[in-house]
C-alpha positions as CSV (number, residue, x, y, z in Angstrom):
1,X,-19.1,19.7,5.0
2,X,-17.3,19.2,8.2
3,X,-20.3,19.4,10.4
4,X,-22.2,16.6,8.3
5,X,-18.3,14.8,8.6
6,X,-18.8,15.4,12.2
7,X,-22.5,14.3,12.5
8,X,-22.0,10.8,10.7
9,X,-18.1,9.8,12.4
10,X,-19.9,8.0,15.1
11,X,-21.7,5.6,12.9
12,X,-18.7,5.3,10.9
13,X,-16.6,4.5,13.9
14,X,-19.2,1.8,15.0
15,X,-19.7,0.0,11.4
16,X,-15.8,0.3,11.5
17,X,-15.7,-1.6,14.9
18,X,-18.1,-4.4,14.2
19,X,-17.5,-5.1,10.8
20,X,-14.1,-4.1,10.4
21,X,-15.0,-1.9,7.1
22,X,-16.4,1.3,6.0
23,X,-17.7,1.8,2.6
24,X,-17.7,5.6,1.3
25,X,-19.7,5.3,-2.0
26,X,-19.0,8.1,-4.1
27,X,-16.3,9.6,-2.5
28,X,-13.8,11.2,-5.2
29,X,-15.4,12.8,-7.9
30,X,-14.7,12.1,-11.5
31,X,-12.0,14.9,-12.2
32,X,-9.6,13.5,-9.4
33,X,-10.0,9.8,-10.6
34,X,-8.9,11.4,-14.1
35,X,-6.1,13.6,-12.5
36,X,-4.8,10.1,-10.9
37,X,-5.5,8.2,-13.6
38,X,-3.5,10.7,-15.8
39,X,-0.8,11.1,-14.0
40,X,-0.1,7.2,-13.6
41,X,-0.1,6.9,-17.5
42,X,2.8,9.2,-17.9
43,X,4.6,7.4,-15.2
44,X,3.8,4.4,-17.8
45,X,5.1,6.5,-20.5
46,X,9.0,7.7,-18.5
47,X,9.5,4.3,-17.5
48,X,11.4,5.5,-14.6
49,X,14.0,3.7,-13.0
50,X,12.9,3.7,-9.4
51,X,9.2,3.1,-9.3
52,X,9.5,-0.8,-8.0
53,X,6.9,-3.1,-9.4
54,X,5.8,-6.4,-8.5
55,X,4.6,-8.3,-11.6
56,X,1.8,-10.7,-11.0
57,X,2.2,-12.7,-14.3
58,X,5.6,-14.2,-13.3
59,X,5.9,-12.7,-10.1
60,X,9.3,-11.1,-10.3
61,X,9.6,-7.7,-8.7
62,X,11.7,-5.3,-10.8
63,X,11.2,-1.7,-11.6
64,X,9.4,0.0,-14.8
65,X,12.6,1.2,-16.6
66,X,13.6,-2.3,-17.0
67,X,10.5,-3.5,-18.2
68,X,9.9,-3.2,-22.2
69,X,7.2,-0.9,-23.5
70,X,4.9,-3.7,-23.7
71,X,5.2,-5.2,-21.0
72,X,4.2,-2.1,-18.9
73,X,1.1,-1.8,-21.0
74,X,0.0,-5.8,-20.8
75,X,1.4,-7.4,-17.9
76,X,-1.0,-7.4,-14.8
77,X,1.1,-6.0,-11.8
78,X,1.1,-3.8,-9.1
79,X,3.3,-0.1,-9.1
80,X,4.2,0.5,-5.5
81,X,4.6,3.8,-3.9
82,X,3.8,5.8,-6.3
83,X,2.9,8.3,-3.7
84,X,6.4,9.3,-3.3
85,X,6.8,10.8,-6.5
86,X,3.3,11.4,-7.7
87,X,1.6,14.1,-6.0
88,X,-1.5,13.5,-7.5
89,X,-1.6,9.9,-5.8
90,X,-0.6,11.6,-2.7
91,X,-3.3,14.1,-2.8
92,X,-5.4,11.4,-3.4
93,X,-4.1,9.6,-0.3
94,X,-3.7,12.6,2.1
95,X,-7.3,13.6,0.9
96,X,-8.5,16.2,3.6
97,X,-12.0,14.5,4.3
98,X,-10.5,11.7,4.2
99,X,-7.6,12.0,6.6
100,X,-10.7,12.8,9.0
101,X,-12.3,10.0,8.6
102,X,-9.1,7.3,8.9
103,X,-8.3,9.9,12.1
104,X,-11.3,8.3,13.7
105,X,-11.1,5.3,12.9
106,X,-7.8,4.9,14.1
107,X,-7.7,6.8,16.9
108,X,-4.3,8.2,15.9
109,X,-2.8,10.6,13.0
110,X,-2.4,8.8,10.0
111,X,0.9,8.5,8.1
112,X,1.1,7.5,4.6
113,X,3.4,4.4,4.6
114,X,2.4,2.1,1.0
115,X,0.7,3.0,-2.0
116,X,-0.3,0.6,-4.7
117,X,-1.5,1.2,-8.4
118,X,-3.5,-2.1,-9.9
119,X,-5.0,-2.1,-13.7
120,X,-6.4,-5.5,-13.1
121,X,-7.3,-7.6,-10.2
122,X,-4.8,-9.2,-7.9
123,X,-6.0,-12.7,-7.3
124,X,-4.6,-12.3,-4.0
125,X,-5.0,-15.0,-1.6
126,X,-6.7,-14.1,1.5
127,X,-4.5,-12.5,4.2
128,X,-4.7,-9.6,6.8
129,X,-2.1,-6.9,5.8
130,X,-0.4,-6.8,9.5
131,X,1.2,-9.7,8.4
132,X,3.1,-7.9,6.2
133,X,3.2,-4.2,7.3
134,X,3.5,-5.0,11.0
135,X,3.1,-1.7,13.1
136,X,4.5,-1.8,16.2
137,X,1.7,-1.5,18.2
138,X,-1.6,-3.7,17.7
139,X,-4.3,-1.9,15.5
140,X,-2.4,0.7,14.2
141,X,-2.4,0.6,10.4
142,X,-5.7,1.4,8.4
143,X,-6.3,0.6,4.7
144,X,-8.1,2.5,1.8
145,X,-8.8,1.0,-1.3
146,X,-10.2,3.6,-4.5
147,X,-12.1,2.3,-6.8
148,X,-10.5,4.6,-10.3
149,X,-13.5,3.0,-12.5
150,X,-16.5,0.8,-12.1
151,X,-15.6,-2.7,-11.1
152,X,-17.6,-5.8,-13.0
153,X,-17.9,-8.9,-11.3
154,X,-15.7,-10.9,-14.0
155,X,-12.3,-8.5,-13.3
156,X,-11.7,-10.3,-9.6
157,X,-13.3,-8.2,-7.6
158,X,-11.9,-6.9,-3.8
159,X,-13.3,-9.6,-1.5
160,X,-13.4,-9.6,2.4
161,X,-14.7,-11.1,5.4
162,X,-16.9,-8.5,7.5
163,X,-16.0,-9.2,11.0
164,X,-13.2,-11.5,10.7
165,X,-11.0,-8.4,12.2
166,X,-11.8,-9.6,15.8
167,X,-10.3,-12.8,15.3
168,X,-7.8,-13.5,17.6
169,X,-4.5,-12.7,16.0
170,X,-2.4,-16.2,15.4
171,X,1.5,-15.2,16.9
172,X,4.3,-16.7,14.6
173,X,7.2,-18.9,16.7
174,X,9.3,-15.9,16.6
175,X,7.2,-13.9,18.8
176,X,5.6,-12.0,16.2
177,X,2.8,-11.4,13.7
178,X,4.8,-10.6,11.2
179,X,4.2,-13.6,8.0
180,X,6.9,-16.2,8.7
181,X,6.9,-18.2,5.1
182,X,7.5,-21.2,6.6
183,X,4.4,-21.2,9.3
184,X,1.8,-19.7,6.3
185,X,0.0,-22.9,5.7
186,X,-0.1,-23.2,9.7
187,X,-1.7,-19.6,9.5
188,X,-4.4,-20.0,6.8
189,X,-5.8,-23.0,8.6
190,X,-5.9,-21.3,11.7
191,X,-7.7,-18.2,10.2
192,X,-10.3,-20.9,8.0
193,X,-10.9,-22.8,11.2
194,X,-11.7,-19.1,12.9
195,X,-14.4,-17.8,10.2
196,X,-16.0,-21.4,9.9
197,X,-16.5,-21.1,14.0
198,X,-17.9,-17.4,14.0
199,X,-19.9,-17.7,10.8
200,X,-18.6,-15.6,8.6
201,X,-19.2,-15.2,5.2
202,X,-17.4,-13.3,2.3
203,X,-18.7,-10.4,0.6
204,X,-17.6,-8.9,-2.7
205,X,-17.3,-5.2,-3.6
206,X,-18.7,-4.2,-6.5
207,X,-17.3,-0.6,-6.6
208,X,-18.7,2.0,-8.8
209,X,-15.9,4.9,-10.0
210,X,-14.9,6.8,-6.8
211,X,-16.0,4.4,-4.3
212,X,-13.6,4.0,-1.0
213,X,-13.3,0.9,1.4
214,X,-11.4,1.5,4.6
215,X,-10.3,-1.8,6.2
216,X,-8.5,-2.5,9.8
217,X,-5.5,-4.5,9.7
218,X,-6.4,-7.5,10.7
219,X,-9.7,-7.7,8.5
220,X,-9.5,-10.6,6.2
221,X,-9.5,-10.0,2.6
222,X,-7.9,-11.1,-1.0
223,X,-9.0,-11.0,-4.8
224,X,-11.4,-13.2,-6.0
225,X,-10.5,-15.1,-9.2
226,X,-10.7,-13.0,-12.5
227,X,-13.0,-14.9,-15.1
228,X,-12.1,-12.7,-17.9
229,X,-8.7,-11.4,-17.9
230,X,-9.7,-8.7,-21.0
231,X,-11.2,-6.7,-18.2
232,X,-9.7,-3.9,-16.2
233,X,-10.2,-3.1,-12.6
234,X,-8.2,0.2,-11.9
235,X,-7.7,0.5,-8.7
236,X,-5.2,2.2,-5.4
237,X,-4.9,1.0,-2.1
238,X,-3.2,2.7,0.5
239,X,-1.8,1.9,4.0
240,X,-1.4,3.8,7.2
241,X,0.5,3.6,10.2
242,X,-0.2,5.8,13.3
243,X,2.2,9.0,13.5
244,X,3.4,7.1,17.2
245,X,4.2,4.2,15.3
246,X,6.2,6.1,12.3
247,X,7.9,8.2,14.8
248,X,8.5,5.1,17.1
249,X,10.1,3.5,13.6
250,X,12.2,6.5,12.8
251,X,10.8,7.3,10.2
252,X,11.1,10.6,8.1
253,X,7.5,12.6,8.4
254,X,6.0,15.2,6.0
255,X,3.2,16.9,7.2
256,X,0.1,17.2,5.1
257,X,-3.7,17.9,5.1
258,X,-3.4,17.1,9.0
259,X,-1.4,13.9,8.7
260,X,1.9,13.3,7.2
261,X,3.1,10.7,4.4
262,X,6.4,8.9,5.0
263,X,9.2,9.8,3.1
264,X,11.4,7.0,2.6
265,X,13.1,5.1,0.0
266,X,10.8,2.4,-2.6
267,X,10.9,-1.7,-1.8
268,X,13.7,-3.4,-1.9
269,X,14.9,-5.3,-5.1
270,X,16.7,-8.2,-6.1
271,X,20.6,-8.2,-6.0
272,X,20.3,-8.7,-10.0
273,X,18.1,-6.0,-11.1
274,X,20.0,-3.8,-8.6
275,X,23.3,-4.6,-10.4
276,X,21.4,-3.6,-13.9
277,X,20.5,0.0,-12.6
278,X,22.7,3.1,-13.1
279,X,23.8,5.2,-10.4
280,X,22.5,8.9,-9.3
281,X,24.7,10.7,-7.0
282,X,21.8,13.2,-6.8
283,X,18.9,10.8,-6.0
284,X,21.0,8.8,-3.9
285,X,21.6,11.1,-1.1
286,X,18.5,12.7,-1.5
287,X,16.9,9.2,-0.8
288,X,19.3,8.5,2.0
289,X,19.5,10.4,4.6
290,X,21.8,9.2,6.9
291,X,24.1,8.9,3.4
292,X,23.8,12.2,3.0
293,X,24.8,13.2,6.7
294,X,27.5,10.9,6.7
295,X,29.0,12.9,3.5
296,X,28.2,16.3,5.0
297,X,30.2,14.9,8.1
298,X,32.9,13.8,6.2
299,X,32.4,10.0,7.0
300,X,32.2,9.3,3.0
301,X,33.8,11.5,-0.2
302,X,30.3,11.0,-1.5
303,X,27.2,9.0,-1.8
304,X,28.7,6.8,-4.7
305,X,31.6,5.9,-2.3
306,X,28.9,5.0,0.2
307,X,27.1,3.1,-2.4
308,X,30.3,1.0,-3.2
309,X,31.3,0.3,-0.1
310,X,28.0,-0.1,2.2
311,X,24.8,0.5,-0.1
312,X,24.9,-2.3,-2.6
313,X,25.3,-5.1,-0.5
314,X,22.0,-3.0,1.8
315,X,20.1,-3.7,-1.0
316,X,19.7,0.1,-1.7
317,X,18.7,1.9,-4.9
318,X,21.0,3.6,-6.7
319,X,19.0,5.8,-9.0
């Protein structure tokens, strides 16, 4: 297996740089998109109260043991970072083969930094995702998006530009690349006025079960409209910065399968749904590191009086 890995990379790391994708048709096998699939139906079930969801209906973000049982079974959003406390999603991720593959396409070790769980299509407008997880140095995050079941044309299929990744990067007036809200319009011109020069044309993927599409960071993509909401499109995407960039970041490390996954706490949350949450000393320093060296050092009798004093006004998670 890792000799026919070896003999195919270098087409693989040529589609990747000229289209800006790589499709992997058949990659995971049945049983692992059951495993994952599984697994994220009993994280349905718990309702826990730090898995953060964005919810694409009204488009608050909120977390799953504030949402009603029917709600988490009919509203179309998406569960982020489930890879933190699923470790079927993380095995999925961290997938040996595929850590290889994202290695040479990056050029770097990949570390796990996003996961996102979708039932139904996104409707997404069309973006690059460096606009939103900028890495610190140009061209190092990588994308992977699983197909968990066959995808029909009506659900909103993935769409992307092939190409569109060697577009000149548009700088924001802060010096950055990272999406300033208020120069967005500015932005999406600029990037329509780019693919209308070099030609480029979408294309839509119409996974089957197990199918994988690697994308580089500044490839643009977004979901296409759904035409017939009854349908399901069950789906993970995951991001990756490179190991320099994580360690550059600070960021805590795992190691796994050859690469690591980053260990960190889930997305922020609005002040109100924060103030609706219960606290967990436990959880709370585990999260937090530097909490939990602050307590061990004395600085704080414990993580609650850390919480009270510093953490809620942070905007961190109590449970």
């Amino acid at each position: 297996m890792l000799t026919d890995l070896q003999n195919r990379m270098a087409d693989y790391i040529s589609q990747f740089l000229c289209d800006g994708v790589l499709v992997l048709p058949g990659f995971f096998d049945d049983g692992r998109l059951r495993q994952v699939l599984a697994a994220t139906d009993c994280v349905k079930h718990i309702r826990p109260m730090d898995v953060v969801i964005d919810n694409l209906e009204n488009g608050e973000r909120t977390v799953l043991g504030l949402m009603t049982a029917k709600a988490v079974w009919h509203d179309r959003m998406k569960i982020n970072d489930l890879y933190l406390s699923v470790p079927e999603v993380r095995e999925m991720a961290l997938d040996r083969t595929l850590v290889r593959i994202l290695f040479g396409l990056l050029g770097q070790v990949p570390s796990l930094c996003n996961s996102l769980y979708l039932e139904k299509g996104s409707s997404q407008d069309r973006h690059v995702d460096s606009l939103y997880m900028t890495p610190r140095s140009q061209g190092h995050l990588v994308a992977a998006w699983v197909a968990l079941e066959d995808v029909h044309e009506a659900a909103g299929p993935l769409e992307f530009f092939p190409g569109s990744h060697l577009i000149k990067q548009k700088m924001f007036n802060n010096g950055t690349y990272h999406a300033n809200d208020e120069e967005m319009l500015d932005w999406s011109r600029y990037m329509t006025k780019e693919v209308k020069k070099a030609k480029i044309k979408p294309q839509r993927f119409i996974a089957r079960a197990g199918d994988v599409l690697v994308w580089h960071a500044h490839l643009l993509h977004g979901g296409a409209p759904i035409e017939d909401y009854t349908k399901t499109r069950k789906s993970c995407v995951f991001h990756y910065f490179s190991e320099a960039d994580a360690r550059a970041a600070g960021e805590w490390l795992v190691p796994m399968a050859g690469a690591y996954w980053i260990d960190r706490a889930p997305q922020s949350l609005p002040a109100s749904v924060i103030r609706k949450l219960p606290f967990s000393e436990h959880n709370y320093v585990r999260r937090y590191k530097d909490v939990a060296a602050a307590v061990v050092a004395g600085h704080f009798a414990s993580g609650f009086a850390h919480y009270e004093r510093f953490g809620q006004a942070e905007g961190r998670l109590p449970v």
